[in-house]
N, C-alpha and C positions, 0 to 999 in steps of 0.2 A: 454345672453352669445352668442359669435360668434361663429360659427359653424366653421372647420378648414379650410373651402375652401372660406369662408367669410375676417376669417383671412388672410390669403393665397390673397384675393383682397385688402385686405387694404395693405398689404406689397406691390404688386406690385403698387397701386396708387400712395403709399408715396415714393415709388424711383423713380416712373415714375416723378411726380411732381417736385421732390426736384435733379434731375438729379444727382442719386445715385445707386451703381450696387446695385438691389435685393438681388446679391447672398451675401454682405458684409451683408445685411438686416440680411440677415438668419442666418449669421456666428455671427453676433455678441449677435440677440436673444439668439442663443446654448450656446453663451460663458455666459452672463448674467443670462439665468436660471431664469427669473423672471415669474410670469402668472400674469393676470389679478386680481384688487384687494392687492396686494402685497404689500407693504411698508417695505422695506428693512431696518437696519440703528440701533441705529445712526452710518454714519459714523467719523472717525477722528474726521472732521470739524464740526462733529455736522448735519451734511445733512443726508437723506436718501435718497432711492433709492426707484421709484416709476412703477410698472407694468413690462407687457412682457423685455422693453428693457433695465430697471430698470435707466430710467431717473431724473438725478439728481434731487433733491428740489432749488438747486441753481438758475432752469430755468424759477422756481416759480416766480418769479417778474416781470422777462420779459414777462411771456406767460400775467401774466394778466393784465400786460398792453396792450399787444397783444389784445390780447380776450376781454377787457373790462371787467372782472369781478373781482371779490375779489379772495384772495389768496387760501380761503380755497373750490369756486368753481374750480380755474384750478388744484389744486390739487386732485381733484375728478375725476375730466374729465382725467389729465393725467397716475393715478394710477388705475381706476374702466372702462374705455374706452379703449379697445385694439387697435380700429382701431386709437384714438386721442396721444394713446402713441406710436404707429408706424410712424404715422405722426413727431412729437413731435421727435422722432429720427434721422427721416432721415431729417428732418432744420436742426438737431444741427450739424449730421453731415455732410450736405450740407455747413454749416461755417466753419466745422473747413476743410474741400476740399479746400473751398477757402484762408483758412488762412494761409492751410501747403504747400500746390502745390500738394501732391501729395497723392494718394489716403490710402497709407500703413500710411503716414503721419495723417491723417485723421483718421483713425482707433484709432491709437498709442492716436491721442489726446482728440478724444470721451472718453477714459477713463479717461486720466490723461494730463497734458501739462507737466507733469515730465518725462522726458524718462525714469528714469529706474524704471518707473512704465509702462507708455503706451508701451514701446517698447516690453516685456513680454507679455501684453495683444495682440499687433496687431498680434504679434505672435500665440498666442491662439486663434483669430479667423481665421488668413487664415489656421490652423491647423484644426478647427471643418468646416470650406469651405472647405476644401480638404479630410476630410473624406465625405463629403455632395457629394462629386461630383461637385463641384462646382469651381475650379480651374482648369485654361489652365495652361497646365504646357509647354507651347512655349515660353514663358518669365520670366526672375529669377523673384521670390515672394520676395525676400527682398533685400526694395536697400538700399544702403549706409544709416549707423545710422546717418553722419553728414547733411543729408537732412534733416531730423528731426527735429533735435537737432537746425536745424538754425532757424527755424523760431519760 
């Protein structure tokens, strides 16, 4: 079991690494509510939701081809490993940065690529960011939904 200041390094490695704000790290852990061990599910699609950042099962395929292993070790690793499910967070949402342009974009589609699902969620993290302390309030928090929505 990670100790919280352990934890606490593996979140900053995994945004340091994967060039992601920490403080999104934190906002989106608060919103997902998941711990260590966890297996969320099923959901809709039949998937669940694995650990602290409660990462998809959908990522299952790719990780182990990633990682070289069978399906039911990265599922181990990413559901029972805090530090490999922080990691495992900040790639996925280092992709969808790159996918959307923009970081609220990013958020929005870590949960869902459906807006009027992620755009509720991206909202509920910079909402648990902003009670954290963790929001400059020098620039608006929410930009236009049609950025979103384009890509």
């Amino acid at each position: 079991m990670l100790t919280a200041q352990a934890f606490a390094a593996c979140i900053i490695l995994a945004a340091n690494t994967y060039k992601v704000p920490p403080a999104v790290m934190i906002g989106i852990m608060h919103v997902e509510g998941g711990r260590v061990g966890q297996e969320a599910g099923p959901n809709f699609n039949g998937t669940y939701d694995l650990g602290p950042m409660q990462v998809n099962t959908r990522w299952i395929p790719t990780l182990q081809r990633v990682w070289r292993v069978d399906a039911s070790t990265a599922r181990s690793w990413v559901r029972d490993n805090g530090c490999v499910n922080v990691h495992v967070a900040a790639w996925i949402l280092r992709q969808k940065l790159d996918g959307t342009g923009s970081l609220w974009g990013a958020i929005a589609a870590y949960h869902s690529l459906t807006p009027s699902k992620g755009i509720p969620y991206a909202n509920k993290v910079i909402a648990a960011m902003d009670r954290k302390g963790l929001v400059k309030h020098d620039a608006p928090l929410y930009p236009p939904v049609a950025r979103y929505a384009q890509k």
